[in-house]
C-alpha positions as CSV (number, residue, x, y, z in Angstrom):
1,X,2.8,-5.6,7.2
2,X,6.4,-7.0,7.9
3,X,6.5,-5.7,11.1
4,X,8.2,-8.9,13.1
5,X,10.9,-9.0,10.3
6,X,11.3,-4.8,10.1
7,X,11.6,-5.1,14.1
8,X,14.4,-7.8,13.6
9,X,16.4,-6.4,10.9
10,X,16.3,-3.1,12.9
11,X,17.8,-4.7,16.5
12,X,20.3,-6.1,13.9
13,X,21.7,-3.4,12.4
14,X,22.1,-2.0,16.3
15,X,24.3,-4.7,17.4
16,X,27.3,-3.3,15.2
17,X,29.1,-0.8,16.7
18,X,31.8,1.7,15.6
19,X,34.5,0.0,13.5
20,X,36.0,1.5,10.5
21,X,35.4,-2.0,8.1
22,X,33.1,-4.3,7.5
23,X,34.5,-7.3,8.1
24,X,33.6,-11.3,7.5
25,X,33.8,-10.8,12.2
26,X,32.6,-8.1,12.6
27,X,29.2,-9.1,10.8
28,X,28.7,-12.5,11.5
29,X,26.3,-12.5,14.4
30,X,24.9,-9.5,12.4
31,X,24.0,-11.8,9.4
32,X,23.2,-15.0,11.5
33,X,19.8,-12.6,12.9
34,X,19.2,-11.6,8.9
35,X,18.9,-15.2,8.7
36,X,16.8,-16.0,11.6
37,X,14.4,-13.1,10.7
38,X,14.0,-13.7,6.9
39,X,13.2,-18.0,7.5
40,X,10.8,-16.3,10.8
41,X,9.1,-14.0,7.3
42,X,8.5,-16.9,6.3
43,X,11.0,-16.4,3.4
44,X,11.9,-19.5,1.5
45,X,14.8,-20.9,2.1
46,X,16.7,-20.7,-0.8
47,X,16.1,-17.4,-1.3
48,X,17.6,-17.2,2.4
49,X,20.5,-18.6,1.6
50,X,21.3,-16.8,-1.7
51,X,20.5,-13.2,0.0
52,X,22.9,-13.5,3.4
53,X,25.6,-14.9,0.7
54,X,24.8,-11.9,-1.5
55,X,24.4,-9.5,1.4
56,X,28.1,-11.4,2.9
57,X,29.9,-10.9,-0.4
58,X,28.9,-7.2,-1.1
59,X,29.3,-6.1,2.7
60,X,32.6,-7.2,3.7
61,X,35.3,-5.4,3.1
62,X,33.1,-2.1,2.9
63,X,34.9,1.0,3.9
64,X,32.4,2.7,6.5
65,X,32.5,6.2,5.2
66,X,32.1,9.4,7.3
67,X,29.1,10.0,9.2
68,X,28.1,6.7,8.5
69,X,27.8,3.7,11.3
70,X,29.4,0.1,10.5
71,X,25.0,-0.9,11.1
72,X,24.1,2.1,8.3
73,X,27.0,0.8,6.2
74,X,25.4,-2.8,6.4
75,X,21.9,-1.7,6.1
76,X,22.8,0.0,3.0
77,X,23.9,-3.4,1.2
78,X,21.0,-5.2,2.9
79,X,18.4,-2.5,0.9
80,X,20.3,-2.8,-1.8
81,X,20.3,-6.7,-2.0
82,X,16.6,-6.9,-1.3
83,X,15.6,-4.4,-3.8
84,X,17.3,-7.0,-6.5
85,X,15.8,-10.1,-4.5
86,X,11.9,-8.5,-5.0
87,X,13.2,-7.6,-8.5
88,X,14.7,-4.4,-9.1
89,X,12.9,-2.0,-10.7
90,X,9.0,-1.4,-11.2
91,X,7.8,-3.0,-14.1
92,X,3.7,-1.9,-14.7
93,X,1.5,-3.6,-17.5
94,X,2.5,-3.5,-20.5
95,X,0.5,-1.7,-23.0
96,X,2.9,-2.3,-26.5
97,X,-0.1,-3.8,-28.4
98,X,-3.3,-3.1,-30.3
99,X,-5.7,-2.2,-28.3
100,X,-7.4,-3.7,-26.1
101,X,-4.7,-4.7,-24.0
102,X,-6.2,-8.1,-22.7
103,X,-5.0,-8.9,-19.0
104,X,-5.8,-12.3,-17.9
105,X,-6.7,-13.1,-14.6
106,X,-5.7,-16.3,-12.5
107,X,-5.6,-17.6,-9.2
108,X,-7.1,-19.8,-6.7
109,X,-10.4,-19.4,-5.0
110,X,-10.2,-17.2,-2.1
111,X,-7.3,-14.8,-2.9
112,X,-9.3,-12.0,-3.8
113,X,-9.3,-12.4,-7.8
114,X,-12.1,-10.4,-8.2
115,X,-12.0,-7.6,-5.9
116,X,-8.6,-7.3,-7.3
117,X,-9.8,-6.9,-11.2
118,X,-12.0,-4.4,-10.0
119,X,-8.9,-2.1,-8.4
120,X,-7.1,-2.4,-11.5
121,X,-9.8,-1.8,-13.6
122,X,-9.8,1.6,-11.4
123,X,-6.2,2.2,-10.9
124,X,-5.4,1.5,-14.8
125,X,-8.4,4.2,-15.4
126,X,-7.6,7.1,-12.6
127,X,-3.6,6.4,-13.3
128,X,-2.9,5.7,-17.0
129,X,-6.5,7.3,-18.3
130,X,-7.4,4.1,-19.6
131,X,-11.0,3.1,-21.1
132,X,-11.2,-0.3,-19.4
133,X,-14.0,-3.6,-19.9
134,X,-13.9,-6.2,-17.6
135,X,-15.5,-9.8,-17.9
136,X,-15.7,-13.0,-15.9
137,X,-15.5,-16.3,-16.9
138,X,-16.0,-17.7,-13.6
139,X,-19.2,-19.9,-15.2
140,X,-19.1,-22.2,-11.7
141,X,-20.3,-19.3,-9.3
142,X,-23.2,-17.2,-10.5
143,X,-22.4,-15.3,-7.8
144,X,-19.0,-14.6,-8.9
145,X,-20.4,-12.8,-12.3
146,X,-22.7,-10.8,-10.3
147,X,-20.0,-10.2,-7.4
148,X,-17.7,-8.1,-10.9
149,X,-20.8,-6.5,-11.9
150,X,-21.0,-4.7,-8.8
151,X,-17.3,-4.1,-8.5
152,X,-17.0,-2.9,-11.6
153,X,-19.8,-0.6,-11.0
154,X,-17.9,1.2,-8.2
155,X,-14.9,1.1,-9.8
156,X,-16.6,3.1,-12.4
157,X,-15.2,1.0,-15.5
158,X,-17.4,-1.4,-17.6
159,X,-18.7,-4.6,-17.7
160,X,-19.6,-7.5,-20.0
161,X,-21.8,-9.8,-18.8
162,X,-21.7,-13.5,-19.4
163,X,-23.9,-16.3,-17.8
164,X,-22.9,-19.5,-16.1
165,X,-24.2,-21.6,-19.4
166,X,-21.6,-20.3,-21.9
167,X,-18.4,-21.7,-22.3
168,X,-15.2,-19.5,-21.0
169,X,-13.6,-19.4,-24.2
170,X,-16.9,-17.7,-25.9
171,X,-17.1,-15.6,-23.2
172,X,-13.8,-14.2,-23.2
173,X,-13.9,-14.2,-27.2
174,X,-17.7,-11.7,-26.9
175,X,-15.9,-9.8,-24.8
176,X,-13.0,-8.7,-27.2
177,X,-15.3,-8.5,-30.0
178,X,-17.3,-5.8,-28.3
179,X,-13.9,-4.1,-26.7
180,X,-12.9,-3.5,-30.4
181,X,-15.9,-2.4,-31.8
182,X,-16.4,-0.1,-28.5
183,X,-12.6,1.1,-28.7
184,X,-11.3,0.0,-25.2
185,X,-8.2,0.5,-24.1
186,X,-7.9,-2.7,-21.6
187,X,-9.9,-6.1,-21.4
188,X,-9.5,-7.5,-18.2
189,X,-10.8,-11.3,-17.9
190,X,-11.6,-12.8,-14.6
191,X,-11.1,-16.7,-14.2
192,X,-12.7,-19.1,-12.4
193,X,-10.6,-20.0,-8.7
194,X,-10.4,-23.5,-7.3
195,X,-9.8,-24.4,-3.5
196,X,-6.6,-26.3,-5.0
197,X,-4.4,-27.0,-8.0
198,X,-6.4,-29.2,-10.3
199,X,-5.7,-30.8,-13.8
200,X,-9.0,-29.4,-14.7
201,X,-8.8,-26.1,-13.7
202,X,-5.4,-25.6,-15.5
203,X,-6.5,-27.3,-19.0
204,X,-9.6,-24.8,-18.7
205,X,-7.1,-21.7,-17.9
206,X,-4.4,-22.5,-21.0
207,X,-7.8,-22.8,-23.7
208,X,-8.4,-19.5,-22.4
209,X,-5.1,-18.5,-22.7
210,X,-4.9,-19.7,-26.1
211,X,-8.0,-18.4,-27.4
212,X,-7.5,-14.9,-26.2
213,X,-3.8,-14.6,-26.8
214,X,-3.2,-12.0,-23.6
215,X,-0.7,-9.4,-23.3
216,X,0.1,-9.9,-19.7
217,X,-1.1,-12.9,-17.5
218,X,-1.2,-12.1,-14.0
219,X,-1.0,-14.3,-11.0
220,X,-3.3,-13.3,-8.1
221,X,-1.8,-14.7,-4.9
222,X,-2.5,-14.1,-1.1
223,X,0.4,-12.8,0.7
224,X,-1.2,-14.5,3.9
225,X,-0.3,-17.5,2.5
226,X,3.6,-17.2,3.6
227,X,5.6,-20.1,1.4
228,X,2.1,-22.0,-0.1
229,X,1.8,-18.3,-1.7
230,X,5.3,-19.3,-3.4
231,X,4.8,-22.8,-4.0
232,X,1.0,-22.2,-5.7
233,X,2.7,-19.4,-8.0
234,X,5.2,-21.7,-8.8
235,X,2.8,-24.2,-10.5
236,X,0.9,-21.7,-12.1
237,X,3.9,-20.6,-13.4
238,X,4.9,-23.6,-15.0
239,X,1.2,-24.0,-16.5
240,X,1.1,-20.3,-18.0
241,X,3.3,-18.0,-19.6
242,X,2.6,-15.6,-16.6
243,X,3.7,-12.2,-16.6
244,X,3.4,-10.6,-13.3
245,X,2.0,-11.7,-9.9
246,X,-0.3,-9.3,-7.9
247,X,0.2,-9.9,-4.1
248,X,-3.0,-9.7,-1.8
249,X,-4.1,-8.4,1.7
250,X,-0.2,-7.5,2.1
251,X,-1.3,-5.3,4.8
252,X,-2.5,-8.3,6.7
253,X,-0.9,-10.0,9.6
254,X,0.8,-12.0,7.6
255,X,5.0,-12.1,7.6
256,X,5.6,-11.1,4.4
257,X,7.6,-14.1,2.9
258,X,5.5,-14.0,-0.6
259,X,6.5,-10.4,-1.2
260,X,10.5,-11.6,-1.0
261,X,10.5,-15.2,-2.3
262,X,8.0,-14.6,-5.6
263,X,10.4,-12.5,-7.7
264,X,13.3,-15.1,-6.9
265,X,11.4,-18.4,-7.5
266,X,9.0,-17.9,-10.2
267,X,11.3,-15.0,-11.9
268,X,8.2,-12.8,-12.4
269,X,7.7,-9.9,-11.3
270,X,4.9,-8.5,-8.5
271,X,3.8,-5.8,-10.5
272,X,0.9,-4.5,-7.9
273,X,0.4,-4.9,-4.3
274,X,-3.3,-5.2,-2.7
275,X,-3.8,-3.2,0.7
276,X,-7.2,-3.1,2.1
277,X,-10.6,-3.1,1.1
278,X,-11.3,-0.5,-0.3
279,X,-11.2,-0.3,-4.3
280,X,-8.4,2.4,-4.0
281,X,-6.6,0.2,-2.2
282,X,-4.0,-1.4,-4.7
283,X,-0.6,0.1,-4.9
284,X,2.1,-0.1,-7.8
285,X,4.5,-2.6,-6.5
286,X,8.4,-1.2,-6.3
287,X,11.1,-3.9,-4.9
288,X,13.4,0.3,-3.8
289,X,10.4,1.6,-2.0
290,X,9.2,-1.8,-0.4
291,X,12.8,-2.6,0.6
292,X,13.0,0.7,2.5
293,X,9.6,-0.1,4.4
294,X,11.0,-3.4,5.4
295,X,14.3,-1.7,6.9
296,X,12.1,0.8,8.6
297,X,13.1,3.8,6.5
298,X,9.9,4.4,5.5
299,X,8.1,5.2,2.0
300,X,7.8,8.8,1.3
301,X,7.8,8.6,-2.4
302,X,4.1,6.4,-1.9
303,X,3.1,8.6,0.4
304,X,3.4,11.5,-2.0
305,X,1.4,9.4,-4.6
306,X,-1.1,8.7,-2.2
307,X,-1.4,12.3,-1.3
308,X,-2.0,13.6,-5.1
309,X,-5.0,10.7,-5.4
310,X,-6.4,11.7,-2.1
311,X,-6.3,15.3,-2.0
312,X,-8.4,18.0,-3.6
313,X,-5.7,20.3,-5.5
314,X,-8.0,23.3,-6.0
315,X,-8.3,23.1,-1.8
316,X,-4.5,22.3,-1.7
317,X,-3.6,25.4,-3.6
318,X,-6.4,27.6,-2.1
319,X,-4.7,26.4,1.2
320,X,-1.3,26.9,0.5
321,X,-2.3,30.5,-0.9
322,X,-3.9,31.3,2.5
323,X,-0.7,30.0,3.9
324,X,1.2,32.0,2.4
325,X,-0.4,35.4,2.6
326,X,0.0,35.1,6.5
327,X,-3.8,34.9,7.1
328,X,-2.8,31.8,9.0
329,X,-4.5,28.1,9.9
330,X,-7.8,28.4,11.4
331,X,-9.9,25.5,12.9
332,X,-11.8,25.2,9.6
333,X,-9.1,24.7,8.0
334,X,-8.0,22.2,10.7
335,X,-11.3,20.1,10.5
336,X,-10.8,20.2,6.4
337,X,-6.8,18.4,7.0
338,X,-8.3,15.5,8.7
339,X,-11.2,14.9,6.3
340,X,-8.4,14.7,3.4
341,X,-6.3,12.2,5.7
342,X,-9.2,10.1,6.3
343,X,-9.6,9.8,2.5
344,X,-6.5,9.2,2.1
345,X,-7.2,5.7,4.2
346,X,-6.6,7.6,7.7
347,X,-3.9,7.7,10.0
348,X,-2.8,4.4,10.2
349,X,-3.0,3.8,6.2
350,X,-0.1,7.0,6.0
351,X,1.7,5.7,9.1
352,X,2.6,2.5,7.4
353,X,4.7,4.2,5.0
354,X,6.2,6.6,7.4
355,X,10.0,5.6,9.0
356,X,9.3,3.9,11.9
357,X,10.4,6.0,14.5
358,X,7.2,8.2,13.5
359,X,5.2,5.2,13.2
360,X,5.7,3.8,16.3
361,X,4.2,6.9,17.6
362,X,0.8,5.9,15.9
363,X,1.2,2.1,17.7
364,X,0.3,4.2,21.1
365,X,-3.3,5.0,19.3
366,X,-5.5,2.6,20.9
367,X,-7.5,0.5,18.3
368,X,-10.3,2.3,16.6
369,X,-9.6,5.5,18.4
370,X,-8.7,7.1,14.9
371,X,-11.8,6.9,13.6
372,X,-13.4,8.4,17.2
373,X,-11.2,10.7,17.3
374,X,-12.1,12.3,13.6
375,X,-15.7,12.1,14.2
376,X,-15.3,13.9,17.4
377,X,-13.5,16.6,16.4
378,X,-15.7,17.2,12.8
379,X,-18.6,17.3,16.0
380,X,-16.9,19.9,17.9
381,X,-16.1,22.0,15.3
382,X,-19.3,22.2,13.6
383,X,-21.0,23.3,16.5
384,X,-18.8,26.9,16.5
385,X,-19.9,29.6,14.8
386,X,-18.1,30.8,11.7
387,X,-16.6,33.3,14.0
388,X,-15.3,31.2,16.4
389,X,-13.4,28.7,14.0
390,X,-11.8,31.7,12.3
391,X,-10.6,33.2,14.8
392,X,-10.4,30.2,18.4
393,X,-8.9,32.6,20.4
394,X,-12.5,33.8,21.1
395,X,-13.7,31.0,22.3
396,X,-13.7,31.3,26.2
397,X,-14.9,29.5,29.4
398,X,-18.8,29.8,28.5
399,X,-18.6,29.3,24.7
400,X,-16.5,26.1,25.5
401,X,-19.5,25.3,27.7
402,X,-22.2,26.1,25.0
403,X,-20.0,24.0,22.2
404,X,-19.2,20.7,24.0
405,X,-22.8,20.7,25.1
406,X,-24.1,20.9,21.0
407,X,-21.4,18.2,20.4
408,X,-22.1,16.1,23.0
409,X,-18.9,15.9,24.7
410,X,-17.2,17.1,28.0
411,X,-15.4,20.3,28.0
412,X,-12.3,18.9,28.3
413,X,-12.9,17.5,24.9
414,X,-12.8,20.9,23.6
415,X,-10.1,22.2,25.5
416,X,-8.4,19.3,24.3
417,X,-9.2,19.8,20.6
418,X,-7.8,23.3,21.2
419,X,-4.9,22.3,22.5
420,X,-4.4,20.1,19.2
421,X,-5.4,22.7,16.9
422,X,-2.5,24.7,18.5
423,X,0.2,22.1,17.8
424,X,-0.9,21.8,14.5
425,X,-1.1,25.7,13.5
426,X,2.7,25.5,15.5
427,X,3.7,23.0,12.6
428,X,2.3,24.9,9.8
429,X,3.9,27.6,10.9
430,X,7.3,25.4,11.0
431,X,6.3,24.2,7.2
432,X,5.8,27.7,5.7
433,X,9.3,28.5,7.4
434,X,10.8,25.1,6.2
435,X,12.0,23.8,9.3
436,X,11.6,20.1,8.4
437,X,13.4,19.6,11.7
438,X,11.5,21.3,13.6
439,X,8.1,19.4,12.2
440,X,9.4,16.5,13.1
441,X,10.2,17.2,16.7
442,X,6.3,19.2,16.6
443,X,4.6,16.0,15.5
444,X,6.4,13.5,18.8
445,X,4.6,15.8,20.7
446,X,1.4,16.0,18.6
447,X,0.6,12.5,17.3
448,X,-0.1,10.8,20.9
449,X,-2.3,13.3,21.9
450,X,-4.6,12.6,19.3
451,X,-5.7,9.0,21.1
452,X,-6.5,10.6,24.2
């Protein structure tokens, strides 16, 4: 996501070299490539033009301080400028009402409106401990009713069903009814999509709005959409009282303009941010943290967050304990760390939030090798003996032989999963010691490797 426009910004920030003040010179040609690579996002243009005048009058005359770099000076008003552009600080759903707190829904067909209700519905249960009902009243496509059903279903909150013959209005008003009386926390109302704009559609989405009276009104948009994104939220925007927009398949290959133009054209917020498939795969949407991925620093603080969800903290702990004891990191253990990154979306899920200097790294992974590579090694490792993946330093010349042939693999395979095991065991070692330096350095040599 963003890469083309993270690549530009980063050759920009290059091109300065070591001069004590910013200066209106000095970053000209600097702010010139801003230009050329927010309008190449995809960015609208206004939003262009306000930003580099922003970025212009907050940058020059900046005293370059220390350490710092005249680019690390600039990049630090360009994060800060963007941050404001996408809108400042996170703002979640607001929950300042008597329950249930009804969310409403809308969006055209195709942007992932329902898939999307269904992540909330999980992330507003699994984040805020929220007893959530959803309901569609989407009475054009039968399969759309049944299409909630079974997301809602996985997402492990409940449904209301409704049937193509009733009216949206009397579906929506059911579903309230029985939200009280079965003391929800949040109604969440799915709303038919159209392929376009239409009169129809919009006099059909402000009865609903009117009837039901929603807390927030939420504008589902594909990010893939680049400026039509903008333009459609505009118009929606102008028809409802929206309150937030929710930003789909940002993980895409799509250049990213939607997630910098909304904010500044509709003046809403993007309160959430769909990535992936997957159910899980909807992320709290904060302008600081997305700013810093688009300048390449990375996102650790959403990385953290995704670790917590994805890891088993009774394991974590028991693992740290071991850790610390000295008993060391053993191949069970090893085979255990890549089951928890593959939950937690696998490699290239965490590598997307990394800086990019580490991310690069994972580029060199050829496609679908990741999920080989896990497999493989789960293989290889189940076909030791307890012994042997407690203590690897047994395993010699004829067990290798008698493992790769129960896992199916060449020899080399193991030697080469030994050879990873060892790098990793050589970074725990550097974590229990704190040498975050050190880690660092340990995982340029590991990470390529693990393609092979």
């Amino acid at each position: 996501m963003l890469d083309n426009l993270t690549n530009r910004l980063a050759r920009v920030m290059k091109t300065l070299k070591g001069e004590a003040r910013l200066t209106e010179s000095n970053i000209a040609d600097a702010l010139r490539e801003v230009r050329m690579a927010l309008l190449e996002a995809d960015v609208a243009l206004p939003v262009v033009k306000d930003f580099v005048a922003a970025v212009k009058e907050k940058a020059v005359g900046e005293e370059v301080i220390g350490s710092l770099s005249p680019g690390q000076a600039l990049v630090g008003v360009v994060h800060a400028e963007l941050t404001k552009i996408m809108g400042g600080a996170y703002e979640g759903i607001n929950f300042n009402t008597q329950p249930p707190a009804i969310v409403l829904m809308a969006g055209l067909q195709g942007a992932g409106k329902t898939t999307t209700v269904g992540k909330l519905g999980k992330f507003l249960k699994e984040n805020h401990k929220k007893k959530v009902l959803v309901v569609s009243c989407d009475v054009y496509r039968p399969a759309a009713i049944e299409q909630l059903k079974s997301v809602a279903g996985q997402a492990g909150v409940d449904f209301f069903p409704s049937t193509t013959g009733e009216k949206p209005e009397a579906i929506a008003l059911a579903a309230l009814d029985w939200a009280k009386r079965h003391y929800h926390d949040v109604l969440l109302v799915d709303t038919a999509g159209r392929l376009a704009i239409d009169e129809e559609m919009m006099a059909e989405i402000k009865r609903l709005h009117a009837a039901i009276n929603p807390i927030e009104t939420l504008f589902v948009v594909d990010a893939m959409l680049g400026q039509d994104a903008v333009n459609t939220a505009k118009a929606f925007n102008e028809a409802l009282p929206l309150t937030g927009v929710v930003l789909t398949k940002l993980d895409g290959d799509a250049r990213g303009g939607a997630a910098l133009s909304v904010r500044h054209v509709t003046g809403k917020p993007i309160k959430f941010a769909g990535v992936g498939e997957k159910l899980s795969g909807l992320e709290a949407f904060h302008p600081e943290r997305m700013a810093s991925r688009i300048l390449g620093m990375g996102d650790v603080l959403s990385l953290i967050e995704e670790a917590k969800k994805g890891l088993d903290e009774e394991k974590a702990v028991a693992f740290a304990k071991k850790l610390k004891s000295g008993k060391g990191f053993d191949l069970n253990d090893f085979k255990e760390q890549i089951g928890q990154m593959r939950n937690m979306g696998g490699l290239s899920a965490l590598m997307d939030k990394m800086p990019a200097q580490i991310a690069q790294m994972a580029g060199q992974l050829p496609a679908g090798a990741e999920n080989k590579m896990v497999g493989r090694v789960e293989g290889i490792i189940n076909s030791m003996t307890p012994a042997e993946r407690a203590k690897p330093e047994l395993i010699k010349a004829s067990r290798k032989r008698r493992i790769a042939m129960g896992a199916g693999v060449q020899v080399q395979e193991v030697n080469r999963l030994l050879n990873q095991f060892e790098q990793s065991q050589k970074m725990m070692k550097m974590m229990t010691k704190g040498g975050i330096g050190k880690l660092m350095r340990g995982m340029k040599g590991m990470l390529p490797g693990m393609g092979r």
